[in-house]
N, CA, C and O atoms as a MOPAC input file, in Angstrom:
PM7 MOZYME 1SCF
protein

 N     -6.42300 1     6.09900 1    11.18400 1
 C     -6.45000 1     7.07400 1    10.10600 1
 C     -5.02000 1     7.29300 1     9.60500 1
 O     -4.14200 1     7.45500 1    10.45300 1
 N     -4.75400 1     7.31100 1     8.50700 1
 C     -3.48900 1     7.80000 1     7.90000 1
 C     -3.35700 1     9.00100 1     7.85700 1
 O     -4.14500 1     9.82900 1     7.39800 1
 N     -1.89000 1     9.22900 1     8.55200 1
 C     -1.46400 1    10.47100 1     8.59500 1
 C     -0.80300 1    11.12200 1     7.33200 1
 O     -0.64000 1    10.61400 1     6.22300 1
 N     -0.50000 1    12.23900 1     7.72800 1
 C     -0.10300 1    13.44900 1     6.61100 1
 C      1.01900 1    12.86300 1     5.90100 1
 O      1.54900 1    13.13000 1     4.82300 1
 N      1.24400 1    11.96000 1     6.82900 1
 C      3.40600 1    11.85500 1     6.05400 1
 C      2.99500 1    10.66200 1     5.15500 1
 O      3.34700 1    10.68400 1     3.97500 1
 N      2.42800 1     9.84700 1     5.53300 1
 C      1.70000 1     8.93600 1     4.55400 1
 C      1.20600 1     9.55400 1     3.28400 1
 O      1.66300 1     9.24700 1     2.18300 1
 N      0.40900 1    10.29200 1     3.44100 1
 C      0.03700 1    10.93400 1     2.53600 1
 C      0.68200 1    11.69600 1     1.42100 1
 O      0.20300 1    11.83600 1     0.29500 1
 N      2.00100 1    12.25100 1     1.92200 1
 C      2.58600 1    12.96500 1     0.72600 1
 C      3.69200 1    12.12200 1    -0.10100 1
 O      4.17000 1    12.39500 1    -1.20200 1
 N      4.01800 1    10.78800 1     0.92200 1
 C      4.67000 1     9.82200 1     0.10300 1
 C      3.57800 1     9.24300 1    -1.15900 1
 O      3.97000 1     9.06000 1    -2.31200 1
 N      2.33900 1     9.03100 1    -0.76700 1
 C      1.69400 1     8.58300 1    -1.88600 1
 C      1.44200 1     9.22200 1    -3.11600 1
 O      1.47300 1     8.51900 1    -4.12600 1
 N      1.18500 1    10.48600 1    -3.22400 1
 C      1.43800 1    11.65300 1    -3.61300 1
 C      2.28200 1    11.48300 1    -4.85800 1
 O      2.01800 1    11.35100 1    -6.05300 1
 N      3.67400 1    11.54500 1    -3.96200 1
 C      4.92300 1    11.22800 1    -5.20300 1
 C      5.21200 1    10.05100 1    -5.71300 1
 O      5.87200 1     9.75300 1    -6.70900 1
 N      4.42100 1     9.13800 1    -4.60700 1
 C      4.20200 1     7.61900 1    -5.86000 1
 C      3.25800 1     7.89700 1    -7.14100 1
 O      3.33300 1     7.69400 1    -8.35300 1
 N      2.35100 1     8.45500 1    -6.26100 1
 C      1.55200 1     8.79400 1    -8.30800 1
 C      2.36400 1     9.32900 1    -9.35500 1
 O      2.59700 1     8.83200 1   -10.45600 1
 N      2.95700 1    10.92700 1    -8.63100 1
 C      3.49300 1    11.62900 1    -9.75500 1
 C      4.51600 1    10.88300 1   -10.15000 1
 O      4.55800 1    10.97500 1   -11.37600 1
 N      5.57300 1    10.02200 1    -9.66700 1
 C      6.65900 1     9.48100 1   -10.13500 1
 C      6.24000 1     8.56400 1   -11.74100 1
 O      6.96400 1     8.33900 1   -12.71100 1
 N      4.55800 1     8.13700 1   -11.44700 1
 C      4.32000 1     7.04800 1   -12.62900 1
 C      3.58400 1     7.45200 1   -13.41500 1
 O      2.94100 1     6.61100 1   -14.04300 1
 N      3.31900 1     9.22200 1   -13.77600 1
 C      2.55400 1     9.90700 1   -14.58000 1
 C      3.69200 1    10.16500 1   -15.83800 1
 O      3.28800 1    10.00700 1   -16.99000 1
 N      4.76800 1    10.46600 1   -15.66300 1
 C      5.77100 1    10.89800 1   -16.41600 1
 C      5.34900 1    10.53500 1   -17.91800 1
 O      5.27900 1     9.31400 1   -17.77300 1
 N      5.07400 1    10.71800 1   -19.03700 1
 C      4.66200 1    10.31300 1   -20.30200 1
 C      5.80600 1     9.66100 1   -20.78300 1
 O      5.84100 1     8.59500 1   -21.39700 1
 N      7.12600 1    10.68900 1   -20.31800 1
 C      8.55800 1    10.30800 1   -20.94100 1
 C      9.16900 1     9.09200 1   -20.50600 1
 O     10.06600 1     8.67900 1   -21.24100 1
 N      8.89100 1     8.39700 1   -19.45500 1
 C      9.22500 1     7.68300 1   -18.73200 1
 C      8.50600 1     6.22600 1   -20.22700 1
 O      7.37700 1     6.24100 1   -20.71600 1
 N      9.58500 1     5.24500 1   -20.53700 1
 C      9.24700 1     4.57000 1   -21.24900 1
 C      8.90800 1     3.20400 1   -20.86300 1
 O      8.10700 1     2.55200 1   -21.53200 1
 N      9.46200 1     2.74500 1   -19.84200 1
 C      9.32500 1     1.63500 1   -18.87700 1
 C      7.91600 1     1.91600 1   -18.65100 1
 O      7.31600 1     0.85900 1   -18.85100 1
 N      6.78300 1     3.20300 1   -18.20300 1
 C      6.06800 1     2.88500 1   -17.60700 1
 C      4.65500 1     2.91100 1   -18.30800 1
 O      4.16200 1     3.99300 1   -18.62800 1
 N      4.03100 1     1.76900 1   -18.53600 1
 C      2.89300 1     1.55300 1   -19.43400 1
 C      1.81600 1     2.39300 1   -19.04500 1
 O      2.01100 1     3.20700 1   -18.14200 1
 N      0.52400 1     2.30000 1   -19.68900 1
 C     -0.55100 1     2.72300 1   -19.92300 1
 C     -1.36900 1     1.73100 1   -18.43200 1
 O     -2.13400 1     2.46000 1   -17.80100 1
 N     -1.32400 1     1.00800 1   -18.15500 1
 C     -2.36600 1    -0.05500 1   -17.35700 1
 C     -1.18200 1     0.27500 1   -16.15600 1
 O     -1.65400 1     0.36500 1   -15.02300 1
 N      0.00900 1     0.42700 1   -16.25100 1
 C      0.57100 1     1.06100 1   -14.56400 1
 C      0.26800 1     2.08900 1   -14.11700 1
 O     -0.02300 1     2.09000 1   -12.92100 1
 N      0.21400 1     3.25800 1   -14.79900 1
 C     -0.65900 1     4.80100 1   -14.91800 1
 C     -1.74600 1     4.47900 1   -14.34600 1
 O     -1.86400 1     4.80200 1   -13.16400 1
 N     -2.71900 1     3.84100 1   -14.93300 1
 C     -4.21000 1     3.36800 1   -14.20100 1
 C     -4.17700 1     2.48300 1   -13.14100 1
 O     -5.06000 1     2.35400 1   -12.29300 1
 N     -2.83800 1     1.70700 1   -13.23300 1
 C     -3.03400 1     1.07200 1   -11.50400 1
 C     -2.96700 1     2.50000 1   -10.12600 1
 O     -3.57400 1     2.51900 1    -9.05500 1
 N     -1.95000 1     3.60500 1   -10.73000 1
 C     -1.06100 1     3.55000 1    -9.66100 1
 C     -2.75500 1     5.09000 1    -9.46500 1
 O     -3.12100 1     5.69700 1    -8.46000 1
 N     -3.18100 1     5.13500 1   -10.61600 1
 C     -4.31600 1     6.30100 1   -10.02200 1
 C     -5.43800 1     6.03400 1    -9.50400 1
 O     -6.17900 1     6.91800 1    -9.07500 1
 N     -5.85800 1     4.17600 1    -9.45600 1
 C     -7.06700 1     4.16600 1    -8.96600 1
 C     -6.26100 1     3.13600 1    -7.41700 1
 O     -6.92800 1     2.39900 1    -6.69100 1
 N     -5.03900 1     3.33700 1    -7.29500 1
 C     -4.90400 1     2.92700 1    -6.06700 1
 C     -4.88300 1     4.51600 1    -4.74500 1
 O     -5.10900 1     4.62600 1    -3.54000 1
 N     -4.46600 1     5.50300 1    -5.90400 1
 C     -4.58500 1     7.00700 1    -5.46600 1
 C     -6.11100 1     6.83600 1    -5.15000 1
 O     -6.51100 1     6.54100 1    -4.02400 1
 N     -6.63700 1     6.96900 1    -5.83900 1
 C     -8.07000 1     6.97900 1    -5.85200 1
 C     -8.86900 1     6.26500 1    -4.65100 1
 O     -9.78900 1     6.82400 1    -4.05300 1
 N     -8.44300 1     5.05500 1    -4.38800 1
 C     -8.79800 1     4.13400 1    -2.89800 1
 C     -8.34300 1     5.13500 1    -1.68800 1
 O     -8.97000 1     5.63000 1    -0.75200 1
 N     -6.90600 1     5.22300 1    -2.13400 1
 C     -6.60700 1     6.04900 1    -0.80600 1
 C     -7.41000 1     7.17500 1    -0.13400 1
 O     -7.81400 1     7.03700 1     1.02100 1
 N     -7.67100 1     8.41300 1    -0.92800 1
 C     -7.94800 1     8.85100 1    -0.77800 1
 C     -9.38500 1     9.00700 1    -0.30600 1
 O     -9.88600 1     9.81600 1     0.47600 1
 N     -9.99000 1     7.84200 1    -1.11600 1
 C    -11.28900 1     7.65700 1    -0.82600 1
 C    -11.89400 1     6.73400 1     0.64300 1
 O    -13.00800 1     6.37100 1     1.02200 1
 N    -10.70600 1     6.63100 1     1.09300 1
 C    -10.96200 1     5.85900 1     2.51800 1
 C    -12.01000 1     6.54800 1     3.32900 1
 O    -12.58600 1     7.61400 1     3.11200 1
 N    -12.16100 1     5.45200 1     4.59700 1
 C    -13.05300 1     6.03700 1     5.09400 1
 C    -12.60400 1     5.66400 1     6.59600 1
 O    -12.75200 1     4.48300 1     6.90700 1
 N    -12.09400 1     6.50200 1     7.51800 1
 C    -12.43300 1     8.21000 1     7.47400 1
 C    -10.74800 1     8.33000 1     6.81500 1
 O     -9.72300 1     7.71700 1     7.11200 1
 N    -11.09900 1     9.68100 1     5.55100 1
 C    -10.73900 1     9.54700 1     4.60400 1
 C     -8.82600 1    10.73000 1     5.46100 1
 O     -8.61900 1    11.15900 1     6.59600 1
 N     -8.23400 1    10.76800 1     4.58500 1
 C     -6.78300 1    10.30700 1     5.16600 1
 C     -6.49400 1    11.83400 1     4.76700 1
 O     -6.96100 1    12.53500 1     3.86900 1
 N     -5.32500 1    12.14500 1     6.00900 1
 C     -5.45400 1    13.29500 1     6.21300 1
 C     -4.44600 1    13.89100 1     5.01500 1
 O     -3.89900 1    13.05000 1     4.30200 1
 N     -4.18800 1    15.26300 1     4.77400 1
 C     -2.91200 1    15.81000 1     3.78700 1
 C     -2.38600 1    17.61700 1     4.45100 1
 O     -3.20100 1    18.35500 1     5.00400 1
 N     -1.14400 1    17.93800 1     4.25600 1
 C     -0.71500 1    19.09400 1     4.65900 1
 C     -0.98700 1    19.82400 1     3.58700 1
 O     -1.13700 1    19.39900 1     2.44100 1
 N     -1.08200 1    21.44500 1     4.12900 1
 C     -1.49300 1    21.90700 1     2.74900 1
 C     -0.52200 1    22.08700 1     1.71100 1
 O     -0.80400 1    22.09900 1     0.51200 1
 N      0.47000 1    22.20700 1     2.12500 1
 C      1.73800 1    21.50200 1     0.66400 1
 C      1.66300 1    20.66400 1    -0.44300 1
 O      2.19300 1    20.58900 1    -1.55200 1
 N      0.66400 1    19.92900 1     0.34400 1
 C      0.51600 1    18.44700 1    -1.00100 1
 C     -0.38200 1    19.12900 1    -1.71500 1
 O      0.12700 1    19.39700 1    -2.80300 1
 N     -1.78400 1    19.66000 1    -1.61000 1
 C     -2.38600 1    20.04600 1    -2.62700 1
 C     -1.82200 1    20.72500 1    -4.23900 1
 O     -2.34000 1    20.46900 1    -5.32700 1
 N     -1.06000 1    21.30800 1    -4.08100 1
 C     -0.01000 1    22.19800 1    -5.08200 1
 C      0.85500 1    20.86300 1    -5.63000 1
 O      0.92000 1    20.37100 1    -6.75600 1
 N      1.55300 1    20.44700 1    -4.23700 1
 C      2.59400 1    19.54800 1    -4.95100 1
 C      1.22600 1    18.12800 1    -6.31800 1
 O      1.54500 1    17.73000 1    -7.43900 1
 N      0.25700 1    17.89000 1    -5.76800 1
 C     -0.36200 1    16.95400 1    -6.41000 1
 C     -0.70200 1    17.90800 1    -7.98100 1
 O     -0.49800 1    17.32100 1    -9.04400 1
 N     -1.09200 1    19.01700 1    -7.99500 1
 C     -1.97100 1    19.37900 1    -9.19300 1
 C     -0.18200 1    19.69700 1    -9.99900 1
 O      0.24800 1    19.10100 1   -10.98600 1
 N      0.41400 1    20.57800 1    -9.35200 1
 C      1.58000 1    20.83700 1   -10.24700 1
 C      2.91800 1    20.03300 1   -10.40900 1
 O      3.80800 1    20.10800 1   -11.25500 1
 N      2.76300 1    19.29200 1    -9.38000 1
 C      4.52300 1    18.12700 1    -9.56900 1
 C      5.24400 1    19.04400 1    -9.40300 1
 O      4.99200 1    19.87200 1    -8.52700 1
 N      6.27300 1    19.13800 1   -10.15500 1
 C      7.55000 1    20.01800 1    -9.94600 1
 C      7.48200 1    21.82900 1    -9.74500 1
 O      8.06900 1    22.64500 1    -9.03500 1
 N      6.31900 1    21.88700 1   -10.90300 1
 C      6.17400 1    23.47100 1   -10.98000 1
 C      5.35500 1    24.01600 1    -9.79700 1
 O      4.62200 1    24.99800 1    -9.91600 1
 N      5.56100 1    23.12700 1    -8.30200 1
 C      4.59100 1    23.62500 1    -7.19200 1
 C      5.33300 1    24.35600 1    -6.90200 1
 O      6.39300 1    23.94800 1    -7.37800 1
 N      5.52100 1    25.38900 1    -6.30800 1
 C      6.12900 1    26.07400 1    -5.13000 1
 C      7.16200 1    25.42900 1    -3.90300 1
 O      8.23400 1    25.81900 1    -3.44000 1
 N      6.21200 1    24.14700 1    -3.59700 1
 C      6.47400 1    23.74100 1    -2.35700 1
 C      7.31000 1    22.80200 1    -2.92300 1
 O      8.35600 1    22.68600 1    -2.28400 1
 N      7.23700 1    22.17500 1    -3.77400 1
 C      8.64100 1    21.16100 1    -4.41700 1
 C      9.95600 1    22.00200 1    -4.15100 1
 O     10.76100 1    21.47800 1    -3.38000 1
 N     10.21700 1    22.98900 1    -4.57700 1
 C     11.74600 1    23.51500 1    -4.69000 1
 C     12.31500 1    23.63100 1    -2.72600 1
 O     13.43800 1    24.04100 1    -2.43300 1
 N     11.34900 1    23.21400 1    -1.72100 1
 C     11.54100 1    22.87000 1    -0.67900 1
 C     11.79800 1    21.29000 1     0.00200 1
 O     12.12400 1    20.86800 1     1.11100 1
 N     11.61400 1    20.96700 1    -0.71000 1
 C     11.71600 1    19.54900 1    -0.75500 1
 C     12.72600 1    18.67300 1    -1.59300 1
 O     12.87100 1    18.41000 1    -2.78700 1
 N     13.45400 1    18.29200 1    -0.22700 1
 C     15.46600 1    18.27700 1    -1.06100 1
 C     14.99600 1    17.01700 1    -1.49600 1
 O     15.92900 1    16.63100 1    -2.20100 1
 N     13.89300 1    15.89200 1    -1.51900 1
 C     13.96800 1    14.67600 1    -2.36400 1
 C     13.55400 1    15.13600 1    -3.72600 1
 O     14.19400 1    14.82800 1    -4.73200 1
 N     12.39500 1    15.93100 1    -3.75200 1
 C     12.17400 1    16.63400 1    -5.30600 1
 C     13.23400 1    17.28400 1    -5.60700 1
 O     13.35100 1    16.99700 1    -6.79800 1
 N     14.26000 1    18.09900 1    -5.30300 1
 C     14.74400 1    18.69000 1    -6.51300 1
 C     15.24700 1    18.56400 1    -7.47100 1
 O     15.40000 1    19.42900 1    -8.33400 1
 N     15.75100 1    16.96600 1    -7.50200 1
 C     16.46600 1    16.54700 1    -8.23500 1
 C     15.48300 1    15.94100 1    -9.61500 1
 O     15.93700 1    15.82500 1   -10.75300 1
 N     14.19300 1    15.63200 1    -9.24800 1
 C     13.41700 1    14.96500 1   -10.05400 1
 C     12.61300 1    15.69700 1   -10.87400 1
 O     12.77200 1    16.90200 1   -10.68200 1
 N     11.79000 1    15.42700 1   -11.73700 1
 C     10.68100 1    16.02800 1   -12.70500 1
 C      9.58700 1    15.42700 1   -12.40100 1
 O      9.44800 1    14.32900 1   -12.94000 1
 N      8.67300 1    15.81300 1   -11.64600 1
 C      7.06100 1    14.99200 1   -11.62800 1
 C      6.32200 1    16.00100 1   -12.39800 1
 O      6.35100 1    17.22800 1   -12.31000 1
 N      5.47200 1    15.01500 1   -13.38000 1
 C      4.70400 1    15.76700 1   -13.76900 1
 C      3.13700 1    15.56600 1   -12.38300 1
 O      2.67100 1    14.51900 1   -11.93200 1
 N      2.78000 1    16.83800 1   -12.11700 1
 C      1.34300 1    16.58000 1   -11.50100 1
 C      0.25500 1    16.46300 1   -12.69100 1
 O      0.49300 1    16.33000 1   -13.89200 1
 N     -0.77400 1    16.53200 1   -12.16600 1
 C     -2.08100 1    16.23700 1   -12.31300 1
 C     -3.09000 1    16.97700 1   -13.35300 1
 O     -4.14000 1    16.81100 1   -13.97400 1
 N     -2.05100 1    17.90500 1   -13.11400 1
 C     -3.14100 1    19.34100 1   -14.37600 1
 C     -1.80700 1    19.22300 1   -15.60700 1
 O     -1.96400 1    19.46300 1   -16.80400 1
 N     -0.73400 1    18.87000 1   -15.06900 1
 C      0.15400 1    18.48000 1   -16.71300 1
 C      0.18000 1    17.49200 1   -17.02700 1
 O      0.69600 1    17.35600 1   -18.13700 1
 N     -0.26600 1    16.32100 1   -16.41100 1
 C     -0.68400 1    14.76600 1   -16.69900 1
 C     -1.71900 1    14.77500 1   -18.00000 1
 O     -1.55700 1    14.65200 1   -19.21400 1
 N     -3.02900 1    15.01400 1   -17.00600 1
 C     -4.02200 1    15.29300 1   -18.11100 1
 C     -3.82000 1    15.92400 1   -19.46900 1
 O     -4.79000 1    15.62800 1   -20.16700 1
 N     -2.95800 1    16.67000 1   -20.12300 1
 C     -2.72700 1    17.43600 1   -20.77000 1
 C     -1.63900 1    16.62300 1   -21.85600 1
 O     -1.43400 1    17.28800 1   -22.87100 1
 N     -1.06700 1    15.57800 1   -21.81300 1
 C     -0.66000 1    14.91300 1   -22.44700 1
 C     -0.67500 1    14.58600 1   -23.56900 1
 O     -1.34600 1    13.55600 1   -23.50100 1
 N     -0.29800 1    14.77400 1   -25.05100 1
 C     -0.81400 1    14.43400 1   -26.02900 1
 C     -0.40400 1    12.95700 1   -26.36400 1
 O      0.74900 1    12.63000 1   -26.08400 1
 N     -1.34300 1    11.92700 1   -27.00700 1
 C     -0.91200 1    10.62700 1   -27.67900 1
 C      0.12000 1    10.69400 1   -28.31100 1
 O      0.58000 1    11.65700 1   -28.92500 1
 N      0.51000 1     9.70300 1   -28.18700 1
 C      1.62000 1     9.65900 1   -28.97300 1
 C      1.30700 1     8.52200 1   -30.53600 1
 O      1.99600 1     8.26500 1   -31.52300 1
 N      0.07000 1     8.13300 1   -30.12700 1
 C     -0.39400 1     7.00900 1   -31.50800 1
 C     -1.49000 1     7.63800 1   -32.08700 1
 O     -1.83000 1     7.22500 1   -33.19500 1
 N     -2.28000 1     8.77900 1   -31.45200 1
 C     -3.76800 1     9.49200 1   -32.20900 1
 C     -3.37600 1    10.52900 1   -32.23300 1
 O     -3.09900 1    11.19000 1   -31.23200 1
 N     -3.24000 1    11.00200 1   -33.74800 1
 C     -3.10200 1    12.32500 1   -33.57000 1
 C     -4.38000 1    13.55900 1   -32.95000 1
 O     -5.54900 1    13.23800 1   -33.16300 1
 N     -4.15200 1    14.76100 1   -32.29600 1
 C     -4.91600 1    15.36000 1   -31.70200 1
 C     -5.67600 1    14.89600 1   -30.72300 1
 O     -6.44200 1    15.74900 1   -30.27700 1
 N     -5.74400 1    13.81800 1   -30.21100 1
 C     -5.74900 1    12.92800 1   -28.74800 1
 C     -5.24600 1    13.09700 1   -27.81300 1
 O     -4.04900 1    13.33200 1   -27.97700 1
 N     -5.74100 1    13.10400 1   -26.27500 1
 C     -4.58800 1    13.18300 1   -25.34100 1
 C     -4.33200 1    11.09700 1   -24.78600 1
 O     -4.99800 1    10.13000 1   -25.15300 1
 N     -3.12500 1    11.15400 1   -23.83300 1
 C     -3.46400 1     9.34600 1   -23.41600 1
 C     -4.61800 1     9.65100 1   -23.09400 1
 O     -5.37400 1    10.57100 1   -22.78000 1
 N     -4.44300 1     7.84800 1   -23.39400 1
 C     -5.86000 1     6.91100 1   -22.35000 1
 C     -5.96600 1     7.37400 1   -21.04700 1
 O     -6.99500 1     7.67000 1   -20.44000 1
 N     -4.61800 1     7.41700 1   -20.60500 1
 C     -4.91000 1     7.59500 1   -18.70100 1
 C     -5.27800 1     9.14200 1   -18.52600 1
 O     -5.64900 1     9.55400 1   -17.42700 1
 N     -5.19500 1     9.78400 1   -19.36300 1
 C     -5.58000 1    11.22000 1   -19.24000 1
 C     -7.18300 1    11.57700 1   -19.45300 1
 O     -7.87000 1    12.41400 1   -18.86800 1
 N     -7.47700 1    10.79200 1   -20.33200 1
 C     -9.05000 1    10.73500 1   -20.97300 1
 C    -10.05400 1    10.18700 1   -19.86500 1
 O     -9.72200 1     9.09500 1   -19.40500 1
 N    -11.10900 1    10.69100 1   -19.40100 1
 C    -12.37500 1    10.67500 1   -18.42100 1
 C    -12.90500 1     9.12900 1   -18.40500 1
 O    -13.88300 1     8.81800 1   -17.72500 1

């Protein structure tokens, strides 16, 4: 079973490749790096997390528990509830692809 510390590194591998601003990072890397989130998590028997990560996953930077964490402070992750929330940048009144269901 994968442990917790595993777990919150993967964590900030997602948020690191949500960034919208981030220009290097395409539309089809976004969807790699969330349906490899998506495996993980979905393991079986499915992989453990501290309760820190929950916050750190939905909010990225604006968690609480980031401003404890001397590798975050320096960085901007967007999480999961400001991911989604993204507007296109080619449709107007659209959010991205990787944001869309």
């Amino acid at each position: 079973m994968p442990d917790a510390d595993r777990s919150a590194i993967e964590i900030k591998i997602l948020l690191r490749n949500l960034d919208p601003t981030k220009t290097n990072i395409k539309h089809k890397d976004r969807l790699r790096k969330l349906q490899k989130f998506r495996q993980y998590v979905s393991a079986n028997p499915p992989p453990e997390f501290y309760d820190d990560d929950y916050p750190m996953l939905l909010l990225g930077s604006e968690s609480p528990t980031a401003d404890e964490d001397e590798d975050l402070m320096r960085v901007n992750l967007f999480g999961l509830v400001r991911a989604v929330g993204c507007p296109s940048s080619d449709h107007k009144d659209s959010l991205k692809r990787s944001a869309r269901p």
